[in-house]
C-alpha positions, 0 to 999 in steps of 0.5 A, spaced: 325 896 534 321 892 529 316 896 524 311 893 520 306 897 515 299 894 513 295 896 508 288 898 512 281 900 508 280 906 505 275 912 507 272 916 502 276 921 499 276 927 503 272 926 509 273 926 515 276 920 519 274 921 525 267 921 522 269 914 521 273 911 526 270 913 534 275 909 537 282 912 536 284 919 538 289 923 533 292 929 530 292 933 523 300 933 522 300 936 515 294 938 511 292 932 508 295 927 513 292 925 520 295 921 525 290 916 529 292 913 536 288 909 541 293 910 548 293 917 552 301 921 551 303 918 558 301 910 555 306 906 550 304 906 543 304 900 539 300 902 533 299 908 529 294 909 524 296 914 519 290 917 514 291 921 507 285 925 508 285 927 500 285 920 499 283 916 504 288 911 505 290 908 511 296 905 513 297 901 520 304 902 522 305 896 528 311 898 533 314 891 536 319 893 541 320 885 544 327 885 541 331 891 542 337 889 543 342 893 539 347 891 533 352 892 539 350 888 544 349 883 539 356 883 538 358 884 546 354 877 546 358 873 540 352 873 536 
């Protein structure tokens, strides 16, 4: 699994993101920090958006699982 973190616009310091963003579904995980999501529990998830809600920061975190295959099999392999 690949991880890549992108840096997204902010929104205003303390405001509510789903005031801002109507597409993504989410979940408060700590009292500054919500965690935004498109799919439902049963779907993969590809992405993630997290928000600092006091400063309105958000991050795009990219979850990439085209290349999965483990440092063992690597070795098992020859590569």
């Amino acid at each position: 699994m690949k991880i890549e973190v992108k840096t997204l616009e902010s929104f205003p310091p303390n405001s509510n993101p789903f005031h801002h963003d109507l597409v993504h579904m989410g979940q408060v995980i700590g009292k500054d920090l919500v965690m935004m999501h498109v799919n439902h529990p049963h779907q993969e998830m590809t992405y993630m958006i997290l928000v600092d809600t006091e400063t309105g920061q958000r991050f795009y975190i990219n979850i990439n699982r085209e290349n999965e295959e483990t440092n063992e099999d690597s070795e098992a392999n020859g590569s």
